[in-house]
C-alpha positions in Angstrom: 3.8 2.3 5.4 3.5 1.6 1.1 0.5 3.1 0.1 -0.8 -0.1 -1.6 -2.5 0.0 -4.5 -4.1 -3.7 -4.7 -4.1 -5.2 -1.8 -4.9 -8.8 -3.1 -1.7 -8.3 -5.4 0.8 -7.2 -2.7 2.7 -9.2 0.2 3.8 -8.1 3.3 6.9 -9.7 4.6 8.0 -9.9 8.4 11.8 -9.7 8.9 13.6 -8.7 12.3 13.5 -4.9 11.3 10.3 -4.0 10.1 8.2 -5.1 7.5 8.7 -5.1 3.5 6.3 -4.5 1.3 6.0 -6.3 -2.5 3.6 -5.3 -4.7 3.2 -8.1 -7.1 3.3 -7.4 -10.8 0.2 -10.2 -12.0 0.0 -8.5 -15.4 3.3 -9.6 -16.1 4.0 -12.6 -14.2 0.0 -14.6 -13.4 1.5 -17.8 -12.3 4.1 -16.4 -10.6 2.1 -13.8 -8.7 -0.6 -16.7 -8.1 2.0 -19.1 -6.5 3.3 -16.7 -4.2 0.2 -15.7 -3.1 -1.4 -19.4 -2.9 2.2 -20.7 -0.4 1.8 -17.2 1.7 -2.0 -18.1 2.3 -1.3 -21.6 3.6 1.8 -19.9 6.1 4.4 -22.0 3.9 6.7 -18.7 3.7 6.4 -18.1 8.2 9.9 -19.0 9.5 11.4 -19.8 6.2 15.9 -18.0 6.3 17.3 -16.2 3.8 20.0 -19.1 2.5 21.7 -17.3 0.4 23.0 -13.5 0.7 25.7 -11.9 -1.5 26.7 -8.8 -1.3 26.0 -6.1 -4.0 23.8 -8.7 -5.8 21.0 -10.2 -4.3 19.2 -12.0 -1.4 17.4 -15.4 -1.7 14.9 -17.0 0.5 11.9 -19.2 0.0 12.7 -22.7 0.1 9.5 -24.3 1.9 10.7 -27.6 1.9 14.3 -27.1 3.7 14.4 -23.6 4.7 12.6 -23.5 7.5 14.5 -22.1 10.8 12.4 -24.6 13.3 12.4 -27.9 12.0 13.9 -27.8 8.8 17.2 -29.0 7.1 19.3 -25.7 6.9 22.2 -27.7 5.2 19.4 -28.4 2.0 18.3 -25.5 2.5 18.3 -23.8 -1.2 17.9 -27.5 -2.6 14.1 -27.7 -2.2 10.5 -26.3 -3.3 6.7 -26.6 -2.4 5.0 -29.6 -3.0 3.1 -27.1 -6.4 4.5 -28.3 -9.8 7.4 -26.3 -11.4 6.2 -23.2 -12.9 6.9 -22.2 -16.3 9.1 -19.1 -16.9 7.2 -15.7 -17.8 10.2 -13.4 -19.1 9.3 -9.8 -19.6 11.4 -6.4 -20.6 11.4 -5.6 -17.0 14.6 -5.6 -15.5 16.3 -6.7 -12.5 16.1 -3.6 -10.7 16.8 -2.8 -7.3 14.3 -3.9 -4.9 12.9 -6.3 -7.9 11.5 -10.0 -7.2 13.1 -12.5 -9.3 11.8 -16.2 -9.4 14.9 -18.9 -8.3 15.5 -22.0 -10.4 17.7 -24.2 -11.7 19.4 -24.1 -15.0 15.8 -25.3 -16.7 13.9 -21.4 -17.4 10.5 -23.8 -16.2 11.7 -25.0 -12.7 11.0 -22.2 -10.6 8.6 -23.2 -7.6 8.7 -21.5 -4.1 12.3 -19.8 -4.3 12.9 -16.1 -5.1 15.4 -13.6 -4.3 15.2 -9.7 -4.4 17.8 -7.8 -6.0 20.0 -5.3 -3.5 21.1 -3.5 -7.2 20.8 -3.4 -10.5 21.3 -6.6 -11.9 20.9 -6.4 -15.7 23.0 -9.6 -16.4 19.6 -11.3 -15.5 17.4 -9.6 -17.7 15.6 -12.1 -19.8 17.0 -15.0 -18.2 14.7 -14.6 -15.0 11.2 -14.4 -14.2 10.7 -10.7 -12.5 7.0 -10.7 -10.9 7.4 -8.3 -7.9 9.2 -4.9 -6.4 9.2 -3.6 -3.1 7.6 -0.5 -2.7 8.8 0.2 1.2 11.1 -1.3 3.7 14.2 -1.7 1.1 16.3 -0.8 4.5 15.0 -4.4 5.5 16.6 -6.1 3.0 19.3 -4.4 3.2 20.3 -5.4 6.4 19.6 -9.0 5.6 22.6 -11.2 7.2 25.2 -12.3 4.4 26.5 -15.3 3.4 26.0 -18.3 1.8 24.7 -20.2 3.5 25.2 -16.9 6.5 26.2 -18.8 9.8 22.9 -17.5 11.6 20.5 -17.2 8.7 17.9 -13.9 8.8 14.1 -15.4 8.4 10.8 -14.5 7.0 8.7 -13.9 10.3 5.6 -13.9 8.4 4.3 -13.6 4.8 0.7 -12.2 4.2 -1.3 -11.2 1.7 -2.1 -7.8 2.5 -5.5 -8.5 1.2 -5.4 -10.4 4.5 -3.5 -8.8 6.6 
C-alpha cells in the first residue's frame, strides 16, 4: 500500500485487480480536488466503467450520469456529468505525466464536471490545455490493465471510490 501523506486529499479506487491510489494535488487544482472528493463521498463514482481506453495514451472514466455498469446508459456513456455545475479550468506547469489525473471536457477549458482520465504515458501534447489535479502514487499495474477500447465491448469499472480520509 501508498504511504499516504493526507489522507483527506487522496482517493482510493476499487478496480478488478487491486486498488489505486490518487493523491490529490488541492494546492494546484481546489475545485477540482473538492469535486472529486464531494461525488466520491456521496458513492457517485461506485460502479461507474471506464468508457474510453486507448492504448499508449490514456484511460477515461467518470461519467455519473451514463456510465454506470448497473442501470446506466453505456451507449451515452462519455456524454454525461454530475448534476454539480461545470467547473472552471485550473491549468498549471504540471504535466501530463504518467500515472497523472487530468480533468475531461469538452472543447470549452470550463466544462469539466465528473469526467477524468489518467494518463498510461507521457502525454505532453496536453500540457496547458488540461486541468492536472491528481497522480497515482500505487497500483499503476491497475490501470494498466484496464480493458481497451472505445467504448471496450465489456467496459472495466470503478468498484468503489473513497476518500481515504474515510476509508
Amino acid at each position: 500500500m501508498a504511504d499516504i501523506k493526507d489522507p483527506e486529499n487522496t482517493v482510493l479506487i476499487e478496480l478488478k485487480g487491486g486498488t489505486v491510489t490518487i493523491e490529490l494535488l488541492a494546492d494546484v487544482a481546489p475545485e477540482h480536488t473538492a469535486r472529486m472528493k464531494e461525488l466520491a463521498r456521496a458513492g457517485a463514482y461506485d460502479g461507474v466503467v471506464f468508457h474510453r481506453v486507448i492504448k499508449d495514451f490514456m484511460a477515461q472514466t467518470g461519467d455519473v450520469q451514463h456510465g454506470k455498469k448497473e442501470g446506466g446508459d453505456l451507449r451515452r456513456a462519455g456524454t454525461g456529468g454530475s448534476d454539480k455545475p461545470d467547473l472552471p479550468a485550473e491549468f498549471s506547469k504540471l504535466p501530463h505525466a504518467r500515472g497523472t489525473l487530468g480533468a475531461a471536457r469538452s472543447s470549452n477549458p470550463n466544462s469539466a464536471n465528473s469526467q477524468f482520465f489518467i494518463n498510461f504515458k507521457d502525454n505532453d501534447f496536453l500540457n496547458g490545455q488540461y486541468t492536472v489535479y491528481g497522480r497515482v502514487i500505487s497500483g499503476m499495474e491497475h490501470v494498466d490493465a484496464i480493458t481497451l477500447g472505445e467504448p471496450p465491448a465489456d467496459p472495466d469499472v470503478m468498484i468503489s471510490v473513497k476518500v481515504a480520509a474515510d476509508a
